[in-house]
C-alpha positions as a Markdown table, in Angstrom:
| # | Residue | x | y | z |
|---|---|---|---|---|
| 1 | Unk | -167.2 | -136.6 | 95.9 |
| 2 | Unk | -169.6 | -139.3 | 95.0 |
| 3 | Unk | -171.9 | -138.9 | 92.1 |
| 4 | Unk | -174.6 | -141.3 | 90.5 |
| 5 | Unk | -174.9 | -141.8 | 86.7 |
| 6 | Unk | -178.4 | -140.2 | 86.3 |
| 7 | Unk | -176.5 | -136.9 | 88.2 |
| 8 | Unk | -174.7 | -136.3 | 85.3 |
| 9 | Unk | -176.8 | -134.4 | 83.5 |
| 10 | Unk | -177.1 | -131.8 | 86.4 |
| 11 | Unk | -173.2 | -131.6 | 87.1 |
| 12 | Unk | -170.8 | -129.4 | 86.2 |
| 13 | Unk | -167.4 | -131.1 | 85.9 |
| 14 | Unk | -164.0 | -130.9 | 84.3 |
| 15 | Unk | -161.9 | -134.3 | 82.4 |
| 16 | Unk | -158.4 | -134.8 | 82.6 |
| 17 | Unk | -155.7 | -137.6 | 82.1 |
| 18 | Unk | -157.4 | -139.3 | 79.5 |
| 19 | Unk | -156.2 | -142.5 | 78.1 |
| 20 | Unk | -158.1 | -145.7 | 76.0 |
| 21 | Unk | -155.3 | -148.4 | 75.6 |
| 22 | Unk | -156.5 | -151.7 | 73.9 |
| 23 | Unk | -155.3 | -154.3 | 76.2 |
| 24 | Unk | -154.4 | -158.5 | 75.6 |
| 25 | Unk | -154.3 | -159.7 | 78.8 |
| 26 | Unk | -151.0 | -162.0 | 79.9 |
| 27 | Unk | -151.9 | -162.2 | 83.3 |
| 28 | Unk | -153.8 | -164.8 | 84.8 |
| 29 | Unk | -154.6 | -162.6 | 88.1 |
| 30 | Unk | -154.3 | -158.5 | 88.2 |
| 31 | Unk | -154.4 | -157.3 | 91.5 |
| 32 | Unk | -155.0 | -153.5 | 92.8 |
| 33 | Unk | -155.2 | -154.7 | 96.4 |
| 34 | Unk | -152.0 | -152.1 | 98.0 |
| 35 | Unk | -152.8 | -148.7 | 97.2 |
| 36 | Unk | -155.8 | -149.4 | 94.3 |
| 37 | Unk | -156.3 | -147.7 | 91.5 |
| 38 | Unk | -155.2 | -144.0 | 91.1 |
| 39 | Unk | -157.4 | -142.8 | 88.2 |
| 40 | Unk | -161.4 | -143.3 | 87.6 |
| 41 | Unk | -161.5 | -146.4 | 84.9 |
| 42 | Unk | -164.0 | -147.9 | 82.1 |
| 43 | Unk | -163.4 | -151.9 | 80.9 |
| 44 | Unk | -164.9 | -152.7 | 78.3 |
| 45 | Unk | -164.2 | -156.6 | 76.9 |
| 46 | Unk | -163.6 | -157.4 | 73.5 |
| 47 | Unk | -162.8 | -161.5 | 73.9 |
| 48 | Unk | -162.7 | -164.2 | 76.8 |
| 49 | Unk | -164.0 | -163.6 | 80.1 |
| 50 | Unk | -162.4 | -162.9 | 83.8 |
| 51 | Unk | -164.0 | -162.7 | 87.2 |
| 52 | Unk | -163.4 | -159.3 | 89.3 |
| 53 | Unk | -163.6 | -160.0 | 92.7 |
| 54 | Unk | -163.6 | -157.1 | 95.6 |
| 55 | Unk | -164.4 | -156.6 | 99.5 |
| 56 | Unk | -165.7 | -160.0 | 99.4 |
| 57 | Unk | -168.2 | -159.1 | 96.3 |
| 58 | Unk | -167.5 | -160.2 | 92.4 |
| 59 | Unk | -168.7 | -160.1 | 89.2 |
| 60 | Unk | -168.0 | -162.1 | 85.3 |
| 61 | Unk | -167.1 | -159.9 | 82.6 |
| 62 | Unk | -167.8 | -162.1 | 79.3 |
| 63 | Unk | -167.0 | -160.6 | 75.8 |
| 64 | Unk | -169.5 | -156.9 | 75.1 |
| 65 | Unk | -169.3 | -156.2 | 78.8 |
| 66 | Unk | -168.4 | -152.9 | 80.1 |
| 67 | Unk | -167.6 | -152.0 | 83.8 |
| 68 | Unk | -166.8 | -149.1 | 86.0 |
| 69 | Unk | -163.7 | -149.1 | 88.1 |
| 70 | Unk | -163.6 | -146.4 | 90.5 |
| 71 | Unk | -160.1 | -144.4 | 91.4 |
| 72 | Unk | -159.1 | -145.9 | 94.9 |
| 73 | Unk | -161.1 | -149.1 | 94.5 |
| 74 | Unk | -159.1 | -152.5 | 95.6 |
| 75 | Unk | -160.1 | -155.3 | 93.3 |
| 76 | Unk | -158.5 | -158.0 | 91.5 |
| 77 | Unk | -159.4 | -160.0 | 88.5 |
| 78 | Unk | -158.6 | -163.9 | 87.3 |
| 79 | Unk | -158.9 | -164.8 | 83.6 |
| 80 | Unk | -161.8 | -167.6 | 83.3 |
| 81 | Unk | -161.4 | -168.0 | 79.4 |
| 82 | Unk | -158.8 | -166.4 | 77.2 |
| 83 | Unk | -157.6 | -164.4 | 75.5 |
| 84 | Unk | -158.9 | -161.9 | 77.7 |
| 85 | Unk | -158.8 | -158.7 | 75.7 |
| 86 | Unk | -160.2 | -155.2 | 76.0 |
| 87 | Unk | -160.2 | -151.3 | 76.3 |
| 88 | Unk | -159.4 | -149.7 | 79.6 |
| 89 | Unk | -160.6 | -146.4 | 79.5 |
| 90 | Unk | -158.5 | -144.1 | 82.4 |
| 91 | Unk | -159.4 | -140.6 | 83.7 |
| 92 | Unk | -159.7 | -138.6 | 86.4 |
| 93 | Unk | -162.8 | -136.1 | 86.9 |
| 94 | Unk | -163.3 | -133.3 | 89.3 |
| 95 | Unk | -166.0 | -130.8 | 90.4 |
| 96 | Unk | -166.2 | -127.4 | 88.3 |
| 97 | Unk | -166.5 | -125.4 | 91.3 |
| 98 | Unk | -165.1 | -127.0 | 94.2 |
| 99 | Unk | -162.3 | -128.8 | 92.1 |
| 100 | Unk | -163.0 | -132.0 | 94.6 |
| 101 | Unk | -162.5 | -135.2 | 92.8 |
| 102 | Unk | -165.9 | -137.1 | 91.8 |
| 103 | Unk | -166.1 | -141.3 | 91.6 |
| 104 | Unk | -169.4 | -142.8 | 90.9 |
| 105 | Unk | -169.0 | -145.3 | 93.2 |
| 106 | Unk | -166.4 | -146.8 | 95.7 |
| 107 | Unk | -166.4 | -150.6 | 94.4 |
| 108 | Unk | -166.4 | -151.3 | 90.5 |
| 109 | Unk | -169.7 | -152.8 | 89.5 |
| 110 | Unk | -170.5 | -153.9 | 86.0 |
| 111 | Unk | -173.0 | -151.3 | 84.3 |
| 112 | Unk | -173.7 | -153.5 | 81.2 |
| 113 | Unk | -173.5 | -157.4 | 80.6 |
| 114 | Unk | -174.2 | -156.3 | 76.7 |
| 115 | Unk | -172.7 | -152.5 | 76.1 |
| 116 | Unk | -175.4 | -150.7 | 74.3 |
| 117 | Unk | -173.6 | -150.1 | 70.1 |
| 118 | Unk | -173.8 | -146.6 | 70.7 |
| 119 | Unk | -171.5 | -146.9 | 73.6 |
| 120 | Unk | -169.3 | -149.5 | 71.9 |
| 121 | Unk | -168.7 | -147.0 | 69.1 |
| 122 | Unk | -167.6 | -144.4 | 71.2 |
| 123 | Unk | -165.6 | -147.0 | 73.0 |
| 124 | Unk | -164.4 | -147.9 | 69.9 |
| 125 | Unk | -163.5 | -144.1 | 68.2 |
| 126 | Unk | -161.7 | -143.3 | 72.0 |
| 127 | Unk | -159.4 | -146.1 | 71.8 |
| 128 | Unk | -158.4 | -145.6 | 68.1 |
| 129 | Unk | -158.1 | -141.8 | 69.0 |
| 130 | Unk | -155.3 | -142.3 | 71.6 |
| 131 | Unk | -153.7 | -144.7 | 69.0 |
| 132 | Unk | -153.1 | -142.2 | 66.7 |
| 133 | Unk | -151.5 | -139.7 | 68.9 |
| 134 | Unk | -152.6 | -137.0 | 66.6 |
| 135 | Unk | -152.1 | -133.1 | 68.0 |
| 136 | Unk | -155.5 | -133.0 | 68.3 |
| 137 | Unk | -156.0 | -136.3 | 70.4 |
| 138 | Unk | -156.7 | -134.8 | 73.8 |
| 139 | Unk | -159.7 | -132.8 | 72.6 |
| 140 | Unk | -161.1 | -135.4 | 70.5 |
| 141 | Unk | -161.0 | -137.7 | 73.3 |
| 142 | Unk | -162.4 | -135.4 | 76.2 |
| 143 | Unk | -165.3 | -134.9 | 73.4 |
| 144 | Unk | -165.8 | -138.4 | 72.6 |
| 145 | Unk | -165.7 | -139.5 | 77.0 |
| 146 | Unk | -168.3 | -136.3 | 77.5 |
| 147 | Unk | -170.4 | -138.4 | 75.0 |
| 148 | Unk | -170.1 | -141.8 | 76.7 |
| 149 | Unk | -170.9 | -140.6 | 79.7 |
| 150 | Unk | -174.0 | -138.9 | 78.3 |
| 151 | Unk | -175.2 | -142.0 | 76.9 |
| 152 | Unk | -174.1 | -143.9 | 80.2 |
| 153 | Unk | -176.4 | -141.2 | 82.1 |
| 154 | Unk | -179.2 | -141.8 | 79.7 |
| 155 | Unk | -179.5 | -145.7 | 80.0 |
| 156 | Unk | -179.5 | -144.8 | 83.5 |
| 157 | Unk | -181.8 | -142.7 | 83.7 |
| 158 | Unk | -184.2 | -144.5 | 81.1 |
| 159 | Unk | -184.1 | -141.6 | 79.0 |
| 160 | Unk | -184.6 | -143.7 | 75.7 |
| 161 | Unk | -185.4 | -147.1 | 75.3 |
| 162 | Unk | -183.5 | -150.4 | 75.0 |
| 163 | Unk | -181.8 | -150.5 | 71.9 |
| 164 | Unk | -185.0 | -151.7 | 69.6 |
| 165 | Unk | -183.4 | -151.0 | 66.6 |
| 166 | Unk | -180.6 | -153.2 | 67.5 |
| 167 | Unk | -183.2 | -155.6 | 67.6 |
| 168 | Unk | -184.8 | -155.4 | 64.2 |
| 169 | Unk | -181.2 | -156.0 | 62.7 |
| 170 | Unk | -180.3 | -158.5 | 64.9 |
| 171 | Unk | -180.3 | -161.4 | 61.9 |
| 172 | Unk | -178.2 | -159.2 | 60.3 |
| 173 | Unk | -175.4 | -159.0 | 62.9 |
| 174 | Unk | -175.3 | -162.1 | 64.0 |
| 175 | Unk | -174.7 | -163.0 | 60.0 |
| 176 | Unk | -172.1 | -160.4 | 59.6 |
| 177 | Unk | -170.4 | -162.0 | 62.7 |
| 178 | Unk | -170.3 | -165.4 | 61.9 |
| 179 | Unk | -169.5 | -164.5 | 58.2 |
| 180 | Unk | -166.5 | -162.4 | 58.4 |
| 181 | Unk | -165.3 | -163.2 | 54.8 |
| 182 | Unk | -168.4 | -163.0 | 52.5 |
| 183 | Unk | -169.8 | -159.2 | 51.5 |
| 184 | Unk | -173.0 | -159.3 | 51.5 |
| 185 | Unk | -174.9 | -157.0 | 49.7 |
| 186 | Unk | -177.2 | -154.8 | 51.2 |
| 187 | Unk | -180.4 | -155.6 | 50.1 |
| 188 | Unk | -179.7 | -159.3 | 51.3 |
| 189 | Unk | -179.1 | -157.7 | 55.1 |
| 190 | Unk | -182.3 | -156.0 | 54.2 |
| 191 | Unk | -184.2 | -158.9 | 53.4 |
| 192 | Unk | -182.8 | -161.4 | 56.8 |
| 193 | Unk | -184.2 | -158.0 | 58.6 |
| 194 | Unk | -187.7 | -158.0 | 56.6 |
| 195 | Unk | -186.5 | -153.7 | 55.5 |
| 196 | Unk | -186.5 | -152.1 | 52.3 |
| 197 | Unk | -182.6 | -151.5 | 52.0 |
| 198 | Unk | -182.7 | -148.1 | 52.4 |
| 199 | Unk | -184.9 | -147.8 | 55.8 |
| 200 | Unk | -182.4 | -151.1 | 56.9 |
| 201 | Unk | -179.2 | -148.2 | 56.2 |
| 202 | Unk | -181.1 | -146.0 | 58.6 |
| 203 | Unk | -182.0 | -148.5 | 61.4 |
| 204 | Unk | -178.8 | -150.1 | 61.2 |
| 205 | Unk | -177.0 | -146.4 | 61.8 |
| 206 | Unk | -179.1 | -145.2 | 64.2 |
| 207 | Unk | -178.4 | -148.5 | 65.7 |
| 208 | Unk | -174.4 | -149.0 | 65.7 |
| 209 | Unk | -173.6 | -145.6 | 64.5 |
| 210 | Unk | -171.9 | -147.3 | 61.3 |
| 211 | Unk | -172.9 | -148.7 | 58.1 |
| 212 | Unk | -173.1 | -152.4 | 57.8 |
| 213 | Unk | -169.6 | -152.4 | 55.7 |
| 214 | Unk | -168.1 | -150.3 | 58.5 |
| 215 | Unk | -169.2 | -152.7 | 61.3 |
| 216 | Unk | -168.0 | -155.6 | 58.9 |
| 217 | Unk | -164.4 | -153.9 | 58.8 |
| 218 | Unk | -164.0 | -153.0 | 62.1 |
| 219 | Unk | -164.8 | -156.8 | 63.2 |
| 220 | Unk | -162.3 | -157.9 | 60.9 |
| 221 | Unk | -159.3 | -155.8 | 61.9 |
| 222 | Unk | -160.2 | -156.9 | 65.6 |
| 223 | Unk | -160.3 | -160.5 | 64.5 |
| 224 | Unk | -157.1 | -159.8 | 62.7 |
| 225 | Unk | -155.6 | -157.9 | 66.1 |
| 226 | Unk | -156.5 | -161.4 | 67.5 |
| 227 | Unk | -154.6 | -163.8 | 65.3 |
| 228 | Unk | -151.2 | -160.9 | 65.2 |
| 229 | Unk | -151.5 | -161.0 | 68.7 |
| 230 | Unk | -151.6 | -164.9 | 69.5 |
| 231 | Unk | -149.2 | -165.2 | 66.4 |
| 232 | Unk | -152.0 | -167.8 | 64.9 |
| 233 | Unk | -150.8 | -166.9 | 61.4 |
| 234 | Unk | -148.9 | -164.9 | 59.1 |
| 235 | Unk | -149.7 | -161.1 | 57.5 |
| 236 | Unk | -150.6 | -162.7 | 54.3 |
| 237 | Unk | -152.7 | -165.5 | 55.5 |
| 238 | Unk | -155.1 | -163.2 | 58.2 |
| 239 | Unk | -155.4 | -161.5 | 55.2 |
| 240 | Unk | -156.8 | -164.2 | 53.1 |
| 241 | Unk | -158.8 | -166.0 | 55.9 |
| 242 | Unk | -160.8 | -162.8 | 56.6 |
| 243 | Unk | -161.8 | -161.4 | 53.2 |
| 244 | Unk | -159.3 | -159.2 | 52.3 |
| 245 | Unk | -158.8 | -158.6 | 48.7 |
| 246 | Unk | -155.1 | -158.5 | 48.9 |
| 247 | Unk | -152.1 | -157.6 | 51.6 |
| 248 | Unk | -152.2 | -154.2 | 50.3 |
| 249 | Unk | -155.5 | -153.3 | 50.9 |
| 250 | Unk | -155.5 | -155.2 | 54.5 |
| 251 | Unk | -152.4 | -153.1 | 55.3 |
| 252 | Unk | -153.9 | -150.1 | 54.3 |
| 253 | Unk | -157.2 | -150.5 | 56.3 |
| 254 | Unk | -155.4 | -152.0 | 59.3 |
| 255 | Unk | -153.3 | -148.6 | 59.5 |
| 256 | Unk | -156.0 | -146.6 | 58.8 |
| 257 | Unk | -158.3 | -148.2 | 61.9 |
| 258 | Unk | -155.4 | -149.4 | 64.4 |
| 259 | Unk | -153.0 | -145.8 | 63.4 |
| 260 | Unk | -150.3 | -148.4 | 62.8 |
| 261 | Unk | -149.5 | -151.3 | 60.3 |
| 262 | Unk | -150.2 | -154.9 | 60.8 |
| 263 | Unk | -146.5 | -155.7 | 60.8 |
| 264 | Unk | -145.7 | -153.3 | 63.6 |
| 265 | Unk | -148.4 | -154.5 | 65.5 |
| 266 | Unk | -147.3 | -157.7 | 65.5 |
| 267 | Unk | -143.9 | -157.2 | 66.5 |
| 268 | Unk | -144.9 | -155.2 | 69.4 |
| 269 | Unk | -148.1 | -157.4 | 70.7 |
């Protein structure tokens, strides 16, 4: 059963199979060109970029892109910058009366070159969810999907407008991102964004769905996720290099974000 984004809100359907792995890439070229994929699929990229290339068609997936990979689709991708990593959101979705399976298309096609922040937090939340493998994963995660999709369905349908708050704190961000180390106080985000600090805390929730400290933290741990991965330095020295008040602390975050410690996540990246 084929259904279109702006559908959704006038479907009744069921989620099942859920999973949101966070994926660094070690293959130059993935292929699903046998039997293709067997469950519906999200991709969103966190770092390098990779071309996807189907039935003759293709598209670039830089870093803040987000796709659609449909179950049964036959598509391949090769890695054009690394490290290529990101979330791959899997599920499967079916019809609430007819139980027929529904795809929203038959080829993947990229539905944002720049994922909107209120889907990249739910993006986000759903892969640290499955992480955790707490008992109450499976229903946090159909929850947290039902609300991507929503906001997917929304930007499709124009049902609010491009992210303008995003763009108000868009001095900010780019600050926070290319100053991973320094905490800046709040009222000097406020001032790069012309705000009073406390309307700059609302706009910058409203746009990200965190505060700017959150958003800070999160950046770091998947800077530090990075440098485990490609083994670029020690525990003690990611520590240092991104801000970290001591190996303790960046443990304890760490764990609390990624559900396990950065020691066991570089042994098994």
């Amino acid at each position: 059963m084929l259904l279109n984004f702006n559908e959704l809100n006038d479907a009744s359907f069921i989620i099942k199979k859920i999973s949101a792995v966070n994926i660094l890439s070690k293959n130059k070229v993935l292929s699903h060109g046998k039997s293709g994929r067997i469950l519906n699929g999200f991709l969103y990229m966190i770092s390098g970029s990779c071309m996807f290339e189907y039935g003759g068609n293709s598209f670039e997936m830089h870093a803040g892109a987000f796709a659609y990979l449909p179950k049964g689709s036959k598509h391949k991708y090769s890695i054009l910058s690394e490290p290529v990593r990101y979330i791959r959101i899997d599920f499967n979705m079916y019809d609430w009366a007819t139980n027929d399976e529904i795809v929203f298309s038959t080829e993947p096609y990229l539905l944002f070159e720049n994922t909107p922040h209120k889907c990249e937090t739910i993006i986000h939340k759903l892969s640290e969810t499955f992480i955790s493998g707490k008992q109450d994963c499976n229903l946090k995660m159909n929850a947290l999907l039902y609300d991507l999709l929503a906001k997917i369905a929304s930007y499709h349908t124009d049902e609010f407008s491009e992210n303008q708050h995003y763009n108000t704190i868009s001095p900010c961000i780019k600050y926070i991102e290319n100053n991973l180390k320094n905490d800046i106080p709040t009222h000097i985000l406020a001032e790069m964004c012309n705000l009073s600090p406390s309307h700059f805390r609302r706009i910058f929730k409203a746009a990200t769905g965190t505060t700017p400290t959150e958003y800070r933290t999160r950046l770091r741990i998947e800077k530090a996720c990075i440098l485990l991965e490609n083994n670029l330095c020690n525990i003690s020295e990611i520590s240092e290099q991104l801000g970290f008040e001591n190996i303790f602390y960046f443990s304890r975050v760490f764990k609390k974000i990624m559900g396990i410690p950065p020691s066991k996540y570089k042994k098994y990246s």
